[in-house]
N, CA, C and O atoms as a GROMACS GRO file, in nm:
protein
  520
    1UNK      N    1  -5.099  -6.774   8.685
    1UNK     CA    2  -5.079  -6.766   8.541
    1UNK      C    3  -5.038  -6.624   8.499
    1UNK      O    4  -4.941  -6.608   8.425
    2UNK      N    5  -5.101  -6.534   8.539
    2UNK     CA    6  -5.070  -6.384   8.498
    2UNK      C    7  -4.939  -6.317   8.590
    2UNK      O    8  -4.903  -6.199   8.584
    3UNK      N    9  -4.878  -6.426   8.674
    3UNK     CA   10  -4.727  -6.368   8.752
    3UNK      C   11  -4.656  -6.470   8.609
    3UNK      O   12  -4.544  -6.449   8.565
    4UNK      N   13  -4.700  -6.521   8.584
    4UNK     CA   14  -4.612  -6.617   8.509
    4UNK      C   15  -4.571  -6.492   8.328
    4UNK      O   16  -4.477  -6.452   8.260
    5UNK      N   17  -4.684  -6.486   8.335
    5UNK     CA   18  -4.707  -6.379   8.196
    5UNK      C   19  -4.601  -6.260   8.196
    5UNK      O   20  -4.524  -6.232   8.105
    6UNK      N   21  -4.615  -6.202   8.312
    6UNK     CA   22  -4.550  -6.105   8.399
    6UNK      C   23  -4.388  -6.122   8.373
    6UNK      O   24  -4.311  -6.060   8.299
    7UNK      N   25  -4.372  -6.207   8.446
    7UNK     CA   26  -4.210  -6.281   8.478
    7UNK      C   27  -4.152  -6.284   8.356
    7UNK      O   28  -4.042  -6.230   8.341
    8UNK      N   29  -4.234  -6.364   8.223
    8UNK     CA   30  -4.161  -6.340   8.088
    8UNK      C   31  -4.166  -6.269   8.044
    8UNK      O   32  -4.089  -6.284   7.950
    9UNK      N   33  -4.235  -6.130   8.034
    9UNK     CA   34  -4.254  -6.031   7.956
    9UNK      C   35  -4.132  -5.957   8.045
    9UNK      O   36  -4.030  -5.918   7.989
   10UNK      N   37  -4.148  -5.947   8.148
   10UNK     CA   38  -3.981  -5.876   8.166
   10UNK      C   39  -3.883  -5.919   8.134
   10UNK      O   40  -3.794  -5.853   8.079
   11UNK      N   41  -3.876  -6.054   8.163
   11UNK     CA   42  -3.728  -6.128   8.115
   11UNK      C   43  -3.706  -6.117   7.966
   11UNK      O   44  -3.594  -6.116   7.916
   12UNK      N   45  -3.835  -6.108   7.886
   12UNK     CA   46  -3.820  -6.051   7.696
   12UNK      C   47  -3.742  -5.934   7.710
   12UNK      O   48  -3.626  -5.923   7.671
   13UNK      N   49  -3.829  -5.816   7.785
   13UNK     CA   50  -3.807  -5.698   7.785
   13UNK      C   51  -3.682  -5.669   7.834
   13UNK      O   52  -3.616  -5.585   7.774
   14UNK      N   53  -3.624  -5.735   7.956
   14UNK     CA   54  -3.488  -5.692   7.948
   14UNK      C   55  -3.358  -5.755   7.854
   14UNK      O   56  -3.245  -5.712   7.875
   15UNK      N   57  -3.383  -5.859   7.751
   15UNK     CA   58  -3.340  -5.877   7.724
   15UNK      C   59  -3.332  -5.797   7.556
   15UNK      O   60  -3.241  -5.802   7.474
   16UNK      N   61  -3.451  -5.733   7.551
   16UNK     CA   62  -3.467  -5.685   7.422
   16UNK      C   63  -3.364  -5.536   7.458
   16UNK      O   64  -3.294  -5.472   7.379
   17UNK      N   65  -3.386  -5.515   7.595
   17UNK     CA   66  -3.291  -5.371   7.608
   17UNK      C   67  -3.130  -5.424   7.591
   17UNK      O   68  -3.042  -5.363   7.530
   18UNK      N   69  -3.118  -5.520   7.643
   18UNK     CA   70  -2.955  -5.560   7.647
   18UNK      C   71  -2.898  -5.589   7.505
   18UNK      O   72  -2.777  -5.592   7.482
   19UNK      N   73  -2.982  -5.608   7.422
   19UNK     CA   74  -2.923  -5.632   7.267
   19UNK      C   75  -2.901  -5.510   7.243
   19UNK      O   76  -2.792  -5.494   7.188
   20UNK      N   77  -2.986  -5.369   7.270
   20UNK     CA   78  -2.978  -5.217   7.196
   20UNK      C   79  -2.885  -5.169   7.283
   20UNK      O   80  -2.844  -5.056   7.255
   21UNK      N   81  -2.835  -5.225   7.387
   21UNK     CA   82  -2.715  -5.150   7.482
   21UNK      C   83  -2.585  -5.239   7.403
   21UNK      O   84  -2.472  -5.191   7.400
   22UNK      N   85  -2.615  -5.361   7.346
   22UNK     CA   86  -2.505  -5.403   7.256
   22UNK      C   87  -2.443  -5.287   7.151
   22UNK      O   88  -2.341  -5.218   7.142
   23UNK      N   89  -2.576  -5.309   7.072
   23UNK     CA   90  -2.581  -5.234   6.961
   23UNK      C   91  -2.487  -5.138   6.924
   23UNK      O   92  -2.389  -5.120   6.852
   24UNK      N   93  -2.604  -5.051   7.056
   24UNK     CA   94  -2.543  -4.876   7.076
   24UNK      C   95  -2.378  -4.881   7.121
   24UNK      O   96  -2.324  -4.773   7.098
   25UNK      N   97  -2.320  -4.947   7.159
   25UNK     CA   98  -2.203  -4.975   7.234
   25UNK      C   99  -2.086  -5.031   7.151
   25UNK      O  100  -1.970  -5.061   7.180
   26UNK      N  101  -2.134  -5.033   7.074
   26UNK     CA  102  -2.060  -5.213   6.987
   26UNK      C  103  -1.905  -5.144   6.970
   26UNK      O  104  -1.879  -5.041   6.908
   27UNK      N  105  -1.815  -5.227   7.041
   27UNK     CA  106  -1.667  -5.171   6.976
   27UNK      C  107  -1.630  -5.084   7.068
   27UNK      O  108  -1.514  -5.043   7.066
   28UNK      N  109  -1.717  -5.041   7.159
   28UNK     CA  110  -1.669  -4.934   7.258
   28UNK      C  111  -1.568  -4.986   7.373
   28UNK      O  112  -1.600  -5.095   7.421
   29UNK      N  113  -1.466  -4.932   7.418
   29UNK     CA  114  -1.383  -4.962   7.550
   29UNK      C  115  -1.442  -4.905   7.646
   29UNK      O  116  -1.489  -4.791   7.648
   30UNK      N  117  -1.438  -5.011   7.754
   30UNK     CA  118  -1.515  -4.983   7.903
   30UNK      C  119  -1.405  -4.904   7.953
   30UNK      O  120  -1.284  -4.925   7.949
   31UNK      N  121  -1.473  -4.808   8.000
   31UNK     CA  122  -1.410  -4.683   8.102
   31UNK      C  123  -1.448  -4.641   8.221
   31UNK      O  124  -1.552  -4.587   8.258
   32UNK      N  125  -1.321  -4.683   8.296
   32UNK     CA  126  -1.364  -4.654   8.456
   32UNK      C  127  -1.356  -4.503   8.470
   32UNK      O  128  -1.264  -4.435   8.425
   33UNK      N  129  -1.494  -4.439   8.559
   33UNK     CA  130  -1.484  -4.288   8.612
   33UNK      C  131  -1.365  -4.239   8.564
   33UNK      O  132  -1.374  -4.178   8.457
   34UNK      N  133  -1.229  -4.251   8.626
   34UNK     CA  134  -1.100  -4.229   8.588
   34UNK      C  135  -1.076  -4.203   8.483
   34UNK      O  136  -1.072  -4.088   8.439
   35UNK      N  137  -1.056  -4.305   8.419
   35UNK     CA  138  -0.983  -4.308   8.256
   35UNK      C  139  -1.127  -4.204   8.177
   35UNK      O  140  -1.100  -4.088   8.150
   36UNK      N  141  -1.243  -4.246   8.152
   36UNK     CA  142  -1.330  -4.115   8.141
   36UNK      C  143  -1.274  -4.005   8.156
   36UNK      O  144  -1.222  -3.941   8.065
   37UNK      N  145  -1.280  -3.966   8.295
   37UNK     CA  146  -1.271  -3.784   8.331
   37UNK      C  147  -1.093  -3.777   8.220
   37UNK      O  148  -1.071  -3.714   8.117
   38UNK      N  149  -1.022  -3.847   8.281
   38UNK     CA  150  -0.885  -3.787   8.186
   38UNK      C  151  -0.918  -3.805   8.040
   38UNK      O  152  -0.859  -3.732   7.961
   39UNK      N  153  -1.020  -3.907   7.987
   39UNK     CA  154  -1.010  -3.892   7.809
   39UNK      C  155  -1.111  -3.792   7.793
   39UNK      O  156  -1.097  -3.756   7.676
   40UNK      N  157  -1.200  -3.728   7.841
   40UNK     CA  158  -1.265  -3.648   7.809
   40UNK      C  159  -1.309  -3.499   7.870
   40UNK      O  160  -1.375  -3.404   7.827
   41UNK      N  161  -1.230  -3.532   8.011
   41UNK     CA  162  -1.282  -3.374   8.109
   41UNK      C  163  -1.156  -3.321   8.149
   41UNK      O  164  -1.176  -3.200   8.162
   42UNK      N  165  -1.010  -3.352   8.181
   42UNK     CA  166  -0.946  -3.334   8.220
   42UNK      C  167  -0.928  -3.198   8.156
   42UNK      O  168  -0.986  -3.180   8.049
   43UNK      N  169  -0.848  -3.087   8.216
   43UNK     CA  170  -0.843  -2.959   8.167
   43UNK      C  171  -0.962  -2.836   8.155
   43UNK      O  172  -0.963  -2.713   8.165
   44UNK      N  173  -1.065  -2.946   8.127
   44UNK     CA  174  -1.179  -2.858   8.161
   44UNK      C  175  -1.203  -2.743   8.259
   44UNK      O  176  -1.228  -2.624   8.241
   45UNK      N  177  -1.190  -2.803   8.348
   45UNK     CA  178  -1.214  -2.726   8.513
   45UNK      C  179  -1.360  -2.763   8.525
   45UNK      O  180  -1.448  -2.688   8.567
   46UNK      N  181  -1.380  -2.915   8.476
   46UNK     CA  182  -1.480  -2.961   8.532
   46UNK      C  183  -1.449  -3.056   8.682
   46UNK      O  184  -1.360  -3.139   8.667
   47UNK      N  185  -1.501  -3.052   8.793
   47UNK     CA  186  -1.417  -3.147   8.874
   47UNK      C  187  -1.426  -3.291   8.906
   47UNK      O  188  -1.520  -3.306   8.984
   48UNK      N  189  -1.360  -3.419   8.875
   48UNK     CA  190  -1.383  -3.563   8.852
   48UNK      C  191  -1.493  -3.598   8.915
   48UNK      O  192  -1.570  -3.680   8.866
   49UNK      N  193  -1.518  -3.525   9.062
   49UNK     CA  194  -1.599  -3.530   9.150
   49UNK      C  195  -1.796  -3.553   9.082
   49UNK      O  196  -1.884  -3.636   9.105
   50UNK      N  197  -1.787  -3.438   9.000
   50UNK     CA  198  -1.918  -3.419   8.939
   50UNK      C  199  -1.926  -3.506   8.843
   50UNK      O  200  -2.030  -3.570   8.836
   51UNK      N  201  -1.793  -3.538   8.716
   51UNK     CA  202  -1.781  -3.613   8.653
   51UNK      C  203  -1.841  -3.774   8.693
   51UNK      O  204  -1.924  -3.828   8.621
   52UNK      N  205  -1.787  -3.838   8.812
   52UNK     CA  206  -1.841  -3.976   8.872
   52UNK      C  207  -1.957  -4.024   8.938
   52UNK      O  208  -2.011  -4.134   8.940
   53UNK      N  209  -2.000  -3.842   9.024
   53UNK     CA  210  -2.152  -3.813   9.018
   53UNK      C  211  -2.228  -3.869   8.912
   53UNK      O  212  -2.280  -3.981   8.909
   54UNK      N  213  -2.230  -3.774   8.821
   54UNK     CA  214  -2.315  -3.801   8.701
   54UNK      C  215  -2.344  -3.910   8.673
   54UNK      O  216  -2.458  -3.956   8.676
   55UNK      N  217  -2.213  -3.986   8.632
   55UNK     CA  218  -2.211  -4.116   8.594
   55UNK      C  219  -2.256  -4.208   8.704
   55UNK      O  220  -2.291  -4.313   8.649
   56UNK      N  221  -2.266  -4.215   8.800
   56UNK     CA  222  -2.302  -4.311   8.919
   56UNK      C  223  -2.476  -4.287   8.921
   56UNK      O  224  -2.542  -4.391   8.912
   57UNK      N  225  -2.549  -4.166   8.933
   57UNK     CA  226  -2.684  -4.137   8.907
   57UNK      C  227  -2.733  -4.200   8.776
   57UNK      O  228  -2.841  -4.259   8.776
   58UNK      N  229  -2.646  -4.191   8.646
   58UNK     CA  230  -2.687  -4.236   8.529
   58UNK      C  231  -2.706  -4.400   8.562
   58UNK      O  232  -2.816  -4.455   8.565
   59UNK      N  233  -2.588  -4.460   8.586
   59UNK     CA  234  -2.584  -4.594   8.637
   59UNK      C  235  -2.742  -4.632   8.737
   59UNK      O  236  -2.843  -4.685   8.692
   60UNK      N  237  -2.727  -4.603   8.827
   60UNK     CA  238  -2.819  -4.631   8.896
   60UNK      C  239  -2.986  -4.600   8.840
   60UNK      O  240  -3.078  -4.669   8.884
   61UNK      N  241  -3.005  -4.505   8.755
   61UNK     CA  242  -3.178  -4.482   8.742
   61UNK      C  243  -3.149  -4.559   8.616
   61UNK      O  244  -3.257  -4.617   8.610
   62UNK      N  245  -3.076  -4.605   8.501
   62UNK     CA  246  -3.076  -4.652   8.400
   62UNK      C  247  -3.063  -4.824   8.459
   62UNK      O  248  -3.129  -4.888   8.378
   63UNK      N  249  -3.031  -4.878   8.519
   63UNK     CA  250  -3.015  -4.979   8.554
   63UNK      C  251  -2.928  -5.031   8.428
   63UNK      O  252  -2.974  -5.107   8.344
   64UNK      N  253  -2.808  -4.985   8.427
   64UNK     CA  254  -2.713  -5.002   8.342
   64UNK      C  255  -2.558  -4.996   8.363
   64UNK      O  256  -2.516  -4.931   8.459
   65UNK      N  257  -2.485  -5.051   8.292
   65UNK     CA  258  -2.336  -5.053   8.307
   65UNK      C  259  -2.326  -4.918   8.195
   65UNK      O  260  -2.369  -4.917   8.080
   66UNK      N  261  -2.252  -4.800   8.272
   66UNK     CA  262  -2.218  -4.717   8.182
   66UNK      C  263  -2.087  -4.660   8.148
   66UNK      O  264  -2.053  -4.542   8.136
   67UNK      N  265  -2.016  -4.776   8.135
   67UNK     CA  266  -1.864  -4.771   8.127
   67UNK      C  267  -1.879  -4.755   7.984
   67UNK      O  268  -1.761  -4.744   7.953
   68UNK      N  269  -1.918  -4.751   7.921
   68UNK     CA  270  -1.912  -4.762   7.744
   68UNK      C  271  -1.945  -4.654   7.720
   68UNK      O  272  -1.910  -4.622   7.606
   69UNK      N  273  -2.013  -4.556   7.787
   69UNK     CA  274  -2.080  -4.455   7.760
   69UNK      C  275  -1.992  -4.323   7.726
   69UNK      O  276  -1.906  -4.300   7.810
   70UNK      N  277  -1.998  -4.242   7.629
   70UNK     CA  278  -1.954  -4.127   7.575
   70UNK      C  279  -1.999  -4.001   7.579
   70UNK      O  280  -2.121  -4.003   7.564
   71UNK      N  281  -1.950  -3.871   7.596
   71UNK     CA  282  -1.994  -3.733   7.617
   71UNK      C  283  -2.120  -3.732   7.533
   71UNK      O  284  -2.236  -3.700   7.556
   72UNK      N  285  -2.066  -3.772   7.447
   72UNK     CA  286  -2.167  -3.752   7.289
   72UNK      C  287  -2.294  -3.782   7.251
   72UNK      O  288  -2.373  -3.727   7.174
   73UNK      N  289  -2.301  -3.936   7.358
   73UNK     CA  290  -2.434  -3.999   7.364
   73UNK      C  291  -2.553  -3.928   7.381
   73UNK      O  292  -2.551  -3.846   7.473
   74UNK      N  293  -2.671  -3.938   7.307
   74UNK     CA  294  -2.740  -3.851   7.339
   74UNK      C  295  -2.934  -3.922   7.398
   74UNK      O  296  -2.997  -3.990   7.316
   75UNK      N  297  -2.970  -3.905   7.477
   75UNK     CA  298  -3.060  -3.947   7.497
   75UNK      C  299  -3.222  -3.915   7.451
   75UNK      O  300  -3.329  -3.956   7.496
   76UNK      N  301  -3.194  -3.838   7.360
   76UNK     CA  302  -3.308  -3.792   7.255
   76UNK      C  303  -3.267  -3.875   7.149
   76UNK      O  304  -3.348  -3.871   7.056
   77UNK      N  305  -3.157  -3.960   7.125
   77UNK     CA  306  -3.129  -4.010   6.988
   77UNK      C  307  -3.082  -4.146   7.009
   77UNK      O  308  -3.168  -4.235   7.009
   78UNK      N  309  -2.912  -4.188   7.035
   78UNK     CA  310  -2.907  -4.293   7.026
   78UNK      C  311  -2.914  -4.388   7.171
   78UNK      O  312  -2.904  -4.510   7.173
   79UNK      N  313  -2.933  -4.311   7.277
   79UNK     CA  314  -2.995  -4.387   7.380
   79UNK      C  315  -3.102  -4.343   7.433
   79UNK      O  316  -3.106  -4.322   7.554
   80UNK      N  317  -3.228  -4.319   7.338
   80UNK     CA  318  -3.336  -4.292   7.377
   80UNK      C  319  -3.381  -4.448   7.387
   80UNK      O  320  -3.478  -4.442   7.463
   81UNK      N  321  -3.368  -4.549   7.360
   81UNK     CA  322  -3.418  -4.664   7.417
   81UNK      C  323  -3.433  -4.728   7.563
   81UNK      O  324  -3.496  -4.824   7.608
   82UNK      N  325  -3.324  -4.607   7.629
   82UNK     CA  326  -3.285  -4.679   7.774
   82UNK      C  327  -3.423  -4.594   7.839
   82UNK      O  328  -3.500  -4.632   7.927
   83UNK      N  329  -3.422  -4.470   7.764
   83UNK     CA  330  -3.564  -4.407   7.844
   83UNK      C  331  -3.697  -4.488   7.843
   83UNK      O  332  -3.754  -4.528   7.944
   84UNK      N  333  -3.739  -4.504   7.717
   84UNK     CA  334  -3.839  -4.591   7.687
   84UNK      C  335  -3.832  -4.701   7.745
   84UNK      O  336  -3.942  -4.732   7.789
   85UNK      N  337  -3.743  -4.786   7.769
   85UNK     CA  338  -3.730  -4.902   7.866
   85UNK      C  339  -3.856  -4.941   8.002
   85UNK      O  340  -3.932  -5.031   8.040
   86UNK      N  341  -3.805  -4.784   8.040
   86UNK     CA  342  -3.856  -4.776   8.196
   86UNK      C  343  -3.943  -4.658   8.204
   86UNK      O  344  -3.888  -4.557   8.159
   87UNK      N  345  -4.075  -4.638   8.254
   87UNK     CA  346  -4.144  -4.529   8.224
   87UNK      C  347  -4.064  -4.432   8.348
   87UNK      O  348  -3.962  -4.480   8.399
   88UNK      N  349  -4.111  -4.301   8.390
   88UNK     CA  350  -4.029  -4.239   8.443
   88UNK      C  351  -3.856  -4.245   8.424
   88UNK      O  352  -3.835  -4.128   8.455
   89UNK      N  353  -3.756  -4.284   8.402
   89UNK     CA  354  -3.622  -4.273   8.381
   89UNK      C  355  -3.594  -4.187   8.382
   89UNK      O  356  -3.519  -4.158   8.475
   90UNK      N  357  -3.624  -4.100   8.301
   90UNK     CA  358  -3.567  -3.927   8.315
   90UNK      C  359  -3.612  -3.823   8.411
   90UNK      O  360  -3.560  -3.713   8.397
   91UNK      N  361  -3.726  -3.842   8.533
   91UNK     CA  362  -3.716  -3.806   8.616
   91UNK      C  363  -3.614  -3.831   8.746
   91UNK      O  364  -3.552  -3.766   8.830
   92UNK      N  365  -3.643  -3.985   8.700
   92UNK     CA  366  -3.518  -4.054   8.832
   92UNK      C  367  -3.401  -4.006   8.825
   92UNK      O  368  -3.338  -3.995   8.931
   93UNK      N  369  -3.348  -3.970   8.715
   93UNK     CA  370  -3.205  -3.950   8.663
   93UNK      C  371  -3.220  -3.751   8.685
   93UNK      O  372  -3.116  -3.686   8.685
   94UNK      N  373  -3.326  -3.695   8.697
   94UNK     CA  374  -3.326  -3.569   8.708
   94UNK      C  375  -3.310  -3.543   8.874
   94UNK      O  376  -3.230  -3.468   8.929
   95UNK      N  377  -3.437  -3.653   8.950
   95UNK     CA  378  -3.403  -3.645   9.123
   95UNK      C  379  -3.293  -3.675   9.139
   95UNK      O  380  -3.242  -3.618   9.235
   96UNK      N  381  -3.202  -3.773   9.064
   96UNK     CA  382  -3.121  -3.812   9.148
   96UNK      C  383  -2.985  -3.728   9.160
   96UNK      O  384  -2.898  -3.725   9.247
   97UNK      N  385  -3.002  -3.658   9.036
   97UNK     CA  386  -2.856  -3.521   9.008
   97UNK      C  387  -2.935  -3.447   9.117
   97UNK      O  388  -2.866  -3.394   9.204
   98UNK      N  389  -3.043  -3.437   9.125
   98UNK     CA  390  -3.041  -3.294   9.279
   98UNK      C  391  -3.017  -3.357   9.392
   98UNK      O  392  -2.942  -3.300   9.472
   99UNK      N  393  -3.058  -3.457   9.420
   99UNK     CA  394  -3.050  -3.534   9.567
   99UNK      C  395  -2.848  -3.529   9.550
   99UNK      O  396  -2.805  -3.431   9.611
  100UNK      N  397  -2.764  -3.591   9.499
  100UNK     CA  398  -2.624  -3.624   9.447
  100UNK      C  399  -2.590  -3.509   9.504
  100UNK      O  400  -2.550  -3.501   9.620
  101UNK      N  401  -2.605  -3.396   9.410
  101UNK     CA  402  -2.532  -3.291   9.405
  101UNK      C  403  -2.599  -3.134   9.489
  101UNK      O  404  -2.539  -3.027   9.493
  102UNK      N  405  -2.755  -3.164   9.556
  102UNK     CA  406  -2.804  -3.045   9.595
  102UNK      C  407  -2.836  -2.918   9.529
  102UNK      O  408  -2.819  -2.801   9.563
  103UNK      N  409  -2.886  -2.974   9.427
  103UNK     CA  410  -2.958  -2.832   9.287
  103UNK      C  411  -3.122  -2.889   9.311
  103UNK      O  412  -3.187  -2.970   9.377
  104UNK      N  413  -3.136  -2.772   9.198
  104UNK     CA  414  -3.274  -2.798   9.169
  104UNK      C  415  -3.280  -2.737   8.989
  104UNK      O  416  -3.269  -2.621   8.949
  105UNK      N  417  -3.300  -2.855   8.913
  105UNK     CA  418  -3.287  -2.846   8.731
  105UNK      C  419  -3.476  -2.799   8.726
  105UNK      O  420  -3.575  -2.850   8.779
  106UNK      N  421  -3.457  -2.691   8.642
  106UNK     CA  422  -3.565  -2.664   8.674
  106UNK      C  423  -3.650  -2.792   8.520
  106UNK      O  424  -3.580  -2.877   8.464
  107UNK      N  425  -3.801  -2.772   8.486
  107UNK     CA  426  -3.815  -2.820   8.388
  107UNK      C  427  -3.757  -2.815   8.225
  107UNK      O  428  -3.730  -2.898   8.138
  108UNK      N  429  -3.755  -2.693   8.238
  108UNK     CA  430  -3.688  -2.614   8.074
  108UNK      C  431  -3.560  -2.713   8.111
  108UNK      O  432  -3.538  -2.820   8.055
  109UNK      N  433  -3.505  -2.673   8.186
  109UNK     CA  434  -3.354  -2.710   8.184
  109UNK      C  435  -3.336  -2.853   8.140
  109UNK      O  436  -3.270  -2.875   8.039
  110UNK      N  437  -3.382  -2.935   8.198
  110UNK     CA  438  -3.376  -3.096   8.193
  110UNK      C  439  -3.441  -3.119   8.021
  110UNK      O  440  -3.394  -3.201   7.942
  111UNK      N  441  -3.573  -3.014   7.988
  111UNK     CA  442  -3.574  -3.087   7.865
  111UNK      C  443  -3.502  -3.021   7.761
  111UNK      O  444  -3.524  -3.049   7.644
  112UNK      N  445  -3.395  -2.914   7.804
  112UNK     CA  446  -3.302  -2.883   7.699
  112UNK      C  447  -3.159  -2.996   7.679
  112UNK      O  448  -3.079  -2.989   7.586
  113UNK      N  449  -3.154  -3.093   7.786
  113UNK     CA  450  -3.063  -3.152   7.857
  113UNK      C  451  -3.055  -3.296   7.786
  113UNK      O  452  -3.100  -3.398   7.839
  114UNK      N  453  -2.957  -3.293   7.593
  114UNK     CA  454  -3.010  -3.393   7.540
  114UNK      C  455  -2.892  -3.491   7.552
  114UNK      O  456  -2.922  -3.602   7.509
  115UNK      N  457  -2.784  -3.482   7.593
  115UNK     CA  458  -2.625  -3.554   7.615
  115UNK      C  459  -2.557  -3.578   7.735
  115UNK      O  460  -2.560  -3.493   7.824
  116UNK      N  461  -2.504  -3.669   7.745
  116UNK     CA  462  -2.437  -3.697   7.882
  116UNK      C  463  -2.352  -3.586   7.891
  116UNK      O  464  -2.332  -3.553   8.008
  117UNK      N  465  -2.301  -3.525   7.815
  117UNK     CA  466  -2.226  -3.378   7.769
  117UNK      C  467  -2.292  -3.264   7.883
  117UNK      O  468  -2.271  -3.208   7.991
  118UNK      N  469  -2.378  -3.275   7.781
  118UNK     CA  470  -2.472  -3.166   7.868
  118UNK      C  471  -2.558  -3.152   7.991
  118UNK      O  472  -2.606  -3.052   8.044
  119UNK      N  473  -2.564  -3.323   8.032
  119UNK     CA  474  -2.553  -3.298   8.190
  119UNK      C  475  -2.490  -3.309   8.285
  119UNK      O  476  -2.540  -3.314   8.398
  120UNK      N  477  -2.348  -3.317   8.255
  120UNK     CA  478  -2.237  -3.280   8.354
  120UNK      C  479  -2.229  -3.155   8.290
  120UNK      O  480  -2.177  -3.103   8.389
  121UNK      N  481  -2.234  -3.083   8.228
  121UNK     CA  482  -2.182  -2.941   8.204
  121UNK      C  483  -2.328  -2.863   8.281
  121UNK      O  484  -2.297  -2.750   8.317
  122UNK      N  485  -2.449  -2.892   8.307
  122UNK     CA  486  -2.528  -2.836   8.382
  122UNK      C  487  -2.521  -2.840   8.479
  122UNK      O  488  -2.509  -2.743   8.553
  123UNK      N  489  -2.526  -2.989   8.522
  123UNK     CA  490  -2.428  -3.024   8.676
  123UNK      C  491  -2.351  -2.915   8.740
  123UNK      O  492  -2.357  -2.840   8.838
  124UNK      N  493  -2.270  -2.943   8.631
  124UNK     CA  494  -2.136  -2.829   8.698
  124UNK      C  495  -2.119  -2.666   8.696
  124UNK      O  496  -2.015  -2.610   8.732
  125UNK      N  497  -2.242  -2.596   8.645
  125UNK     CA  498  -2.302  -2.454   8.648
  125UNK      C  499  -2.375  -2.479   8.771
  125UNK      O  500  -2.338  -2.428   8.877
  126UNK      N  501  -2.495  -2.566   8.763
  126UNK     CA  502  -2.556  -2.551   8.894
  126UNK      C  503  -2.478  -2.540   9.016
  126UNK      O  504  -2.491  -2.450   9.098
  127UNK      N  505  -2.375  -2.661   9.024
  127UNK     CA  506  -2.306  -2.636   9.156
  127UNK      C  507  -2.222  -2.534   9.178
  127UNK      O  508  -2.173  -2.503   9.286
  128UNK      N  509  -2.208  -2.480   9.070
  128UNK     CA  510  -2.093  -2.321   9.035
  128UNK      C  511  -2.176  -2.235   9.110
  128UNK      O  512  -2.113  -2.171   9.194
  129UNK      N  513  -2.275  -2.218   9.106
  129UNK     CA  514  -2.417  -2.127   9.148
  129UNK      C  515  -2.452  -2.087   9.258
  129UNK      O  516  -2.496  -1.983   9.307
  130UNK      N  517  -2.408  -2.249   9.310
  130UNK     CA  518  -2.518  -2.232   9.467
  130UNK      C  519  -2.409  -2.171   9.569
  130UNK      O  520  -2.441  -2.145   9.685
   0.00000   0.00000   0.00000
């Protein structure tokens, strides 16, 4: 009875996240790595490399499709739901940029770290660094 309890309270719960990934998304064009780095990094002298990083770590600890996703997004604000989702998330997503890329974000850093913006642009200092 209590696997049963279990089983629906996730299947609520992920479904209550997939409406706020609607939401947050609504109207957005899916963007492969590619089309991303050229609508938003190209010229930078950021390199696509770190760019698909990012996004592949985000993907994976968010348990999410993040083709919709924008520089701008911010995870103190309008995708702070994906954190709350899952307890730990923002550690996973902090191991997994060091494991990816071979840094180490210290604490300050990660909780200054409120935009997908701003963690490929840390990303890409750290690896400037080492």
């Amino acid at each position: 009875m209590i696997v049963l309890v279990v089983v629906l309270w996730l299947h609520s719960e992920s479904r209550r996240v997939a409406r706020k990934v609607e939401i947050a998304f609504k109207g957005r064009a899916h963007l492969s790595d590619e089309e991303f780095f050229e609508t938003y990094y190209q010229g930078s002298g950021i390199p696509i490399d770190i760019v698909k990083g990012v996004r592949g770590v985000l993907a994976e600890a968010l348990h999410e499709d993040v083709s919709r996703v924008i520089p701008t997004d911010d995870f103190s604000g309008n995708l702070n739901f994906l954190l709350d989702a899952e307890p730990e998330t923002d550690v996973a997503i902090v191991e997994g940029l060091e494991r990816r890329f071979d840094i180490r974000i210290s604490k300050q850093e990660a909780e200054r770290t409120r935009t997908v913006d701003d963690i490929i642009h840390l990303v890409h200092a750290k690896v400037l660094s080492k």
